[in-house]
C-alpha positions in Angstrom: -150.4 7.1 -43.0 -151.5 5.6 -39.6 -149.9 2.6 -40.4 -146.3 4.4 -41.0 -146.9 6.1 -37.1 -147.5 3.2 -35.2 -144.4 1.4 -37.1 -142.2 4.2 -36.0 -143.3 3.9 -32.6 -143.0 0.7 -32.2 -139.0 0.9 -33.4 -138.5 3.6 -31.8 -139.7 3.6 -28.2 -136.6 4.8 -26.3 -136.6 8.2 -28.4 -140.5 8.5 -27.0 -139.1 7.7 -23.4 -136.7 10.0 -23.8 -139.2 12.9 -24.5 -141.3 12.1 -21.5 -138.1 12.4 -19.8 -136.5 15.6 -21.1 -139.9 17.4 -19.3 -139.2 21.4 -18.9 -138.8 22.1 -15.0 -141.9 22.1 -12.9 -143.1 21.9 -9.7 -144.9 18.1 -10.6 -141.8 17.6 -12.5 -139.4 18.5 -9.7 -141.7 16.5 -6.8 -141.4 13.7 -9.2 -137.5 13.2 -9.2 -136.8 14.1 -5.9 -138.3 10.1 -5.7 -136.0 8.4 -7.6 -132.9 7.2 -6.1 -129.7 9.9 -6.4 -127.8 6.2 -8.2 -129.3 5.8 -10.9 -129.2 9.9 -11.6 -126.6 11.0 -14.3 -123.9 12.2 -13.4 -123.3 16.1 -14.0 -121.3 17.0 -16.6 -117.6 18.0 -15.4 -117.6 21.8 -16.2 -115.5 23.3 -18.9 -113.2 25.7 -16.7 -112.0 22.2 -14.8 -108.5 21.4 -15.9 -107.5 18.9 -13.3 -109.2 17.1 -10.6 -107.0 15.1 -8.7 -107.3 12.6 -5.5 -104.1 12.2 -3.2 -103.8 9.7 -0.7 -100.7 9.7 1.7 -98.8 11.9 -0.9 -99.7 9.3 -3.9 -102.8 10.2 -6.8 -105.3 7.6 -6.8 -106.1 6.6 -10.0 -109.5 6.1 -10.9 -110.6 4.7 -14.6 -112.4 8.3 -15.4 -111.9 11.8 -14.4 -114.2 12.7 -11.5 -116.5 15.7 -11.2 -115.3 17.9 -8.0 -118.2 16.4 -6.2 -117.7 13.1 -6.9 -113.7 13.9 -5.2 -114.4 15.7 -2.6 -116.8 13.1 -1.5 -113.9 10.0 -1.8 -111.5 12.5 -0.3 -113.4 12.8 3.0 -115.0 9.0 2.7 -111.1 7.2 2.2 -109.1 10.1 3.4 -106.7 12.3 1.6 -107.4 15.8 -0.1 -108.5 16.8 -3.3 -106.6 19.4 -6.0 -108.7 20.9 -8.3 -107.5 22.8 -10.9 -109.8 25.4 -12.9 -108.9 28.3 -15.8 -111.1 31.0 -15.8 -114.9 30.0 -14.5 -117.7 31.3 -15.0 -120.3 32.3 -11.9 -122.4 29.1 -13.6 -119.4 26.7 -13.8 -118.1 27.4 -10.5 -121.5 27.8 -8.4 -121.5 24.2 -8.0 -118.4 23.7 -6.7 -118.5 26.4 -4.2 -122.1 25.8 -2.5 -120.0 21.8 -2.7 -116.9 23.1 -0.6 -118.3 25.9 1.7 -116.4 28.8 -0.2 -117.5 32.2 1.4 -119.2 34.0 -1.7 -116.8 36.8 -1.4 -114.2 35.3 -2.0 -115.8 33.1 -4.8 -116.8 36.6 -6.3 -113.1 38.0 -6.0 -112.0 34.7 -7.9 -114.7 34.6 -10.7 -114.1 38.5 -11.6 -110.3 38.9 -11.3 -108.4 41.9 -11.0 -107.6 41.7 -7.3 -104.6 42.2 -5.7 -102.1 39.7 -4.3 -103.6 39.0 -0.1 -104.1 36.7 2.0 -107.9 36.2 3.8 -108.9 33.7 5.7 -113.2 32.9 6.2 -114.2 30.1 8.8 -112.2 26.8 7.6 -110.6 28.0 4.3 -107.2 30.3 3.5 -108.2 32.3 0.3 -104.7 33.4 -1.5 -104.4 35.6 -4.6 -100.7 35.6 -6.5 -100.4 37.6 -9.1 -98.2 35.7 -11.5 -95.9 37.9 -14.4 -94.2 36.4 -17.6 -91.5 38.3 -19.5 -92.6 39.0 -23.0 -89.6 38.7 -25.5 -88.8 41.0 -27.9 -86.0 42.4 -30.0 -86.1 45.7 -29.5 -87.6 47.8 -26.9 -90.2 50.3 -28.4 -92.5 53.3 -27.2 -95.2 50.2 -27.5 -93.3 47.2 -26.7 -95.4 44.9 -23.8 -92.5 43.7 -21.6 -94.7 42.0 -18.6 -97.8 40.5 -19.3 -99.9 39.6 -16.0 -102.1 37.1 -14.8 -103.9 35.8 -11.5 -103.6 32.5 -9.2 -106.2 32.1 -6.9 -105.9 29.5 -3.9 -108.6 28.3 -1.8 -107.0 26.1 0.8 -108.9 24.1 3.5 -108.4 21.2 5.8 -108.9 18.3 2.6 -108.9 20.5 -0.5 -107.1 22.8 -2.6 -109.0 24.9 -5.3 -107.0 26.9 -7.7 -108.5 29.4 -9.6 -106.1 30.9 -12.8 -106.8 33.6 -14.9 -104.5 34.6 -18.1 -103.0 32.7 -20.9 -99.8 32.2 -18.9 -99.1 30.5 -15.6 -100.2 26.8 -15.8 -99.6 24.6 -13.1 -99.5 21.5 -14.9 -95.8 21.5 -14.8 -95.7 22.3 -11.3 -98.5 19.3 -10.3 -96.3 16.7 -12.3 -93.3 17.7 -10.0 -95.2 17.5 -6.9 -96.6 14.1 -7.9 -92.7 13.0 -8.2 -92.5 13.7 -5.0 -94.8 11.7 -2.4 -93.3 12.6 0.8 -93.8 16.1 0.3 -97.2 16.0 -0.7 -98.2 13.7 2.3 -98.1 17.0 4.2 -101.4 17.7 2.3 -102.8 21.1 0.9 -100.4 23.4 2.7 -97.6 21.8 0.7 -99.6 22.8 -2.8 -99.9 26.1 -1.4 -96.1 26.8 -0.7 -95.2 24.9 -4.0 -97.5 27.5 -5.7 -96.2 30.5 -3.7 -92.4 29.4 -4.6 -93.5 28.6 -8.2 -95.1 32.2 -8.3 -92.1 34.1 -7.1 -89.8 32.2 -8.9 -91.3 33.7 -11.9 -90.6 36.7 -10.1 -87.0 36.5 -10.1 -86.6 36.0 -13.5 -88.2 38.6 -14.7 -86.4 40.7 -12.6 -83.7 39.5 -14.0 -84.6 40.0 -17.7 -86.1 44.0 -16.6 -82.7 44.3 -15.7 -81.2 43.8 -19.0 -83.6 46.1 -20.5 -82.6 48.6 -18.4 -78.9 48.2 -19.3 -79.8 48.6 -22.7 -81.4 52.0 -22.0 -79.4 53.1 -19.8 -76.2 52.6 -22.0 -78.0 54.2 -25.0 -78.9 57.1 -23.3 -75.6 57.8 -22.0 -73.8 56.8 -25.0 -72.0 59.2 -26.4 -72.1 58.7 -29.8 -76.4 58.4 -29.7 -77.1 61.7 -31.2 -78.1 61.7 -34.3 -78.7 58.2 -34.7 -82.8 58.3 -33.1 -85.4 60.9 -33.2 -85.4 63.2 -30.4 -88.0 62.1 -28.0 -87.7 58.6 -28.7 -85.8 57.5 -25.8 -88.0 59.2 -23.3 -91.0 56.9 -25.1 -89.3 53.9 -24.7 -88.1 55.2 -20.6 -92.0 56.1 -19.8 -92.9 52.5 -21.4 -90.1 50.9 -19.7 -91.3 53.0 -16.4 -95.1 51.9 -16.9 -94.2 47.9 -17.1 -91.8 48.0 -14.1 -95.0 49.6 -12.3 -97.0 46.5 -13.3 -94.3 44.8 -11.8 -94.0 46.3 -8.7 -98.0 45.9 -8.0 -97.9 42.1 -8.3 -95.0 42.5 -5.8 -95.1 44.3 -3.3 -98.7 43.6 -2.0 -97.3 39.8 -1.8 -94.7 40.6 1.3 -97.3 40.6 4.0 -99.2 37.8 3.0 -96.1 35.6 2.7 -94.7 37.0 6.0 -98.3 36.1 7.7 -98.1 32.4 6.5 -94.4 32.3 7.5 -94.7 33.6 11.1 -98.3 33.4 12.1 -99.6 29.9 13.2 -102.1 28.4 11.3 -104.4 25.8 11.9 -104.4 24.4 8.2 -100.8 25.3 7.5 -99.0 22.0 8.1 -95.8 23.7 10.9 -92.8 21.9 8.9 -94.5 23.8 5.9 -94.9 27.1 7.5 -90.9 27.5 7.9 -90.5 27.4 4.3 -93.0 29.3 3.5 -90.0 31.9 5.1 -87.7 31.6 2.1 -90.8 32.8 -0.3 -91.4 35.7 2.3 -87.3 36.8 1.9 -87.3 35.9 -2.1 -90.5 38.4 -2.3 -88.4 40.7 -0.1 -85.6 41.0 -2.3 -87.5 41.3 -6.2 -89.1 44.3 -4.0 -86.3 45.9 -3.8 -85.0 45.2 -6.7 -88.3 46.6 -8.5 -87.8 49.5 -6.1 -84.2 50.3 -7.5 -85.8 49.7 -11.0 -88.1 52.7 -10.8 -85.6 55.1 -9.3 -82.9 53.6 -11.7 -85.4 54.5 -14.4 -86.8 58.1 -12.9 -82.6 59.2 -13.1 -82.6 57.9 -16.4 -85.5 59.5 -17.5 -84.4 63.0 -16.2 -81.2 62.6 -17.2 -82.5 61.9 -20.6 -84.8 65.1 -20.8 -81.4 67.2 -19.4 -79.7 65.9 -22.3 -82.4 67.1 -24.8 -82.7 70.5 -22.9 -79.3 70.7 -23.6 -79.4 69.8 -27.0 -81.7 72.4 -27.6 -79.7 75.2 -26.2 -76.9 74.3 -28.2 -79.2 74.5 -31.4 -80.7 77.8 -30.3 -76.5 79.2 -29.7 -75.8 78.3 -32.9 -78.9 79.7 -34.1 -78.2 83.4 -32.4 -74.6 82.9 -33.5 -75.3 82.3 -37.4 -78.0 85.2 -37.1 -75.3 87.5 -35.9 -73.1 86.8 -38.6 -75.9 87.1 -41.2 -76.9 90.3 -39.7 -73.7 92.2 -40.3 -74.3 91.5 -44.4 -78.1 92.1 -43.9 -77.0 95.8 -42.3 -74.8 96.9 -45.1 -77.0 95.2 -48.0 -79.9 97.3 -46.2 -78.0 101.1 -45.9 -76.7 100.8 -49.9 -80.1 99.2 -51.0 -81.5 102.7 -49.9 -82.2 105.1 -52.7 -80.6 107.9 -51.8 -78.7 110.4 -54.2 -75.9 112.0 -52.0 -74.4 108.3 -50.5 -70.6 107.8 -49.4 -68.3 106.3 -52.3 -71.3 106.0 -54.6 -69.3 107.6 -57.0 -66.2 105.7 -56.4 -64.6 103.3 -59.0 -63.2 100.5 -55.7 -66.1 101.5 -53.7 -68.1 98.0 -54.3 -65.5 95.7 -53.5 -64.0 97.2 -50.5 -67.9 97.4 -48.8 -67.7 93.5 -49.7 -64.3 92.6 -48.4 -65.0 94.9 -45.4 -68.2 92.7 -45.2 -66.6 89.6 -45.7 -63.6 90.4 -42.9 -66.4 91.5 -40.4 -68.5 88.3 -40.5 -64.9 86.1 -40.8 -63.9 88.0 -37.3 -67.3 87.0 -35.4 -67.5 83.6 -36.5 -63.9 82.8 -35.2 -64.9 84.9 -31.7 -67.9 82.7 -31.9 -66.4 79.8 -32.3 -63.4 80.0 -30.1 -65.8 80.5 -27.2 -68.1 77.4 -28.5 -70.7 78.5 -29.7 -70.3 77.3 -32.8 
C-alpha cells in the first residue's frame, strides 16, 4: 500500500502543488502573495452580469484576441487613450464591487444601480454624471382585459466619466446591443467619446417612448369607441368596461412616471454646461429634452382622455340602471291593479257586490284587463317602458 502512494505522487505532482496553492485565506497566506509579482497572478474571472466590454480609440473598437475584464480596459483606456463601454445586466453588490472601487463610483450611486427601482435623474458626484432612464416596451395583446399588462418597465443606468461609460440594465427588455452595433457604424460620432453614448442612449430611451405612445393611443381608441358605441349594450357584462378603463388608467400611470421625471434631467444636459459633456453633443441632447416634452403631454392627455372616459362610462351605467328600475316601477304598477282586484274578491265575505251575478266574473276581468292595457300605453307613450 506504500508503494501505491508514492507512485501516485510521483505522477501526479501538479495536483499536490495545486493543494499547497489553493490555501484558505490567512494572514501568513496573505503576507505570502503580496510577494509574488501581480504578472504571473491569474487573471480575475470576468463577472457574470458583464455583457460587453468594449475599447474605443478615436471613434474605432480595438480589437483585442479575448474579452477583457473591466480592469484590464480601463487600464489600456487611460495607458493608449480612448474610453471604455462597459455593458452589465443586473449585478450583484459582489459582481459589481470590483468595478466600482476600479472606477471611483460614489457608493450611492452604485447602491441606487445595484437595487433598482429609482426614478429617472440626473446626479452628478466629483468626476462622474450618474443617469437613470427608465425604459418601457409595449406588450402586445389581442384584446384589452381587466388584467391585460400593456407596459412593462425596466431601468438604464449610466455612469459617465471623463474615459468611461458604465451602463447598468435592469429588466428583460431594453438591450443595448443593437444600439452599440450602430454606434460602432459610425466612427466620427463616437470620436466625441462617452457623452456621445450617453445621448445615443437618452434618444434610444425616448424613442421607445414615442412608440408606445403611439400604440396607448390605439388602445385608447378602441375603448373609447366601445364605450360610446351605441350598439354595446348588451353585448359585455356591466362593469366590464370600467375594469378594462381603471387597467388602461393604471398602465398609462406607469407610463407617465418613467416620463415625466426625465424632462429636467434632459433639459439640464441640454442647457447647463458640462465639463464631461462633449458641447457639439450637448445641443442635441435638446431634441431628446423637446421629444420627452411632447410623450408628456401626450401621457397627460392620455389620463384625462381616460378619467372622461371613465366617468362617462359609470354615467352610462347609472343611467342604465334607472331605466331598469322605471321599467321595474312601471311593470309593478300594472301588476298591482290585478293584485288589487284578485285581493278584494279573494276575501271571504258573504254579502260582496255581483257575487251573485251570472256576468259578474268576466266583466271584473275585462275591467281588469282594460285598466292594466290603459297604464301600459300611458306608460309607455311617456317612455318608460
Amino acid at each position: 500500500m506504500s508503494m501505491i502512494r508514492d507512485l501516485r505522487a510521483a505522477v501526479r505532482p501538479s495536483e499536490r502543488v495545486a493543494r499547497s496553492v489553493r490555501v484558505r485565506p490567512s494572514r501568513r497566506g496573505a503576507a505570502a502573495l503580496a510577494h509574488l509579482d501581480p504578472a504571473v497572478l491569474p487573471a480575475p474571472p470576468t463577472p457574470s452580469a458583464v455583457v460587453d466590454c468594449g475599447i474605443y480609440r478615436d471613434g474605432r473598437r480595438v480589437l483585442l484576441d479575448s474579452t477583457p475584464t473591466p480592469q484590464e480596459a480601463m487600464r489600456a483606456a487611460r495607458r493608449d487613450g480612448g474610453f471604455v463601454w462597459i455593458g452589465l445586466h443586473e449585478p450583484t453588490q459582489d459582481e459589481f464591487a470590483g468595478i466600482a472601487a476600479e472606477f471611483g463610483l460614489h457608493p450611492l450611486a452604485v447602491e441606487d444601480a445595484v437595487q433598482a427601482h429609482q426614478r429617472p435623474k440626473l446626479e452628478r458626484y466629483d468626476d462622474s454624471l450618474f443617469t437613470v432612464y427608465k425604459t418601457v416596451h409595449y406588450v402586445e395583446h389581442d384584446c384589452l382585459t381587466q388584467d391585460s399588462e400593456v407596459i412593462e418597465t425596466g431601468e438604464i443606468m449610466c455612469f459617465t466619466g471623463r474615459d468611461f461609460l458604465i451602463t447598468v440594465r435592469h429588466g428583460d427588455r431594453g438591450s443595448l446591443r443593437s444600439l452599440r452595433r450602430r454606434l460602432e457604424e459610425d466612427p466620427e460620432l463616437l470620436a466625441k467619446g462617452p457623452s456621445a453614448v450617453l445621448h445615443a442612449i437618452a434618444d434610444h430611451v425616448v424613442d421607445g417612448y414615442l412608440a408606445v405612445a403611439d400604440a396607448v393611443q390605439d388602445d385608447i381608441d378602441d375603448v373609447e369607441t366601445e364605450v360610446f358605441s351605441p350598439g354595446r349594450r348588451g353585448s359585455a357584462p356591466r362593469g366590464t368596461d370600467a375594469g378594462r378603463i381603471y387597467q388602461l388608467k393604471r398602465e398609462v400611470l406607469e407610463f407617465k412616471r418613467a416620463v415625466a421625471p426625465l424632462l429636467r434631467p434632459m433639459q439640464l444636459l441640454s442647457e447647463r454646461p458640462m465639463r464631461l459633456i462633449d458641447p457639439d453633443i450637448q445641443k442635441y441632447f435638446r431634441d431628446v429634452a423637446d421629444h420627452v416634452a411632447r410623450v408628456q403631454e401626450q401621457v397627460i392627455g392620455f389620463d384625462e382622455l381616460l378619467n372622461s372616459i371613465l366617468q362617462a362610462n359609470l354615467a352610462q351605467a347609472s343611467v342604465a340602471q334607472n331605466e331598469d328600475m322605471r321599467k321595474i316601477t312601471s311593470w309593478a304598477a300594472i301588476v298591482a291593479v290585478p293584485t288589487m282586484v284578485c285581493g278584494v274578491y279573494g276575501m271571504n265575505f258573504e254579502h260582496m257586490p255581483e257575487l251573485g251575478w251570472k256576468y259578474g266574473y268576466p266583466v271584473v276581468m275585462g275591467f281588469t284587463v282594460v285598466i292594466c292595457l290603459g297604464i301600459h300605453r300611458t306608460l309607455k307613450r311617456n317612455g318608460w317602458l
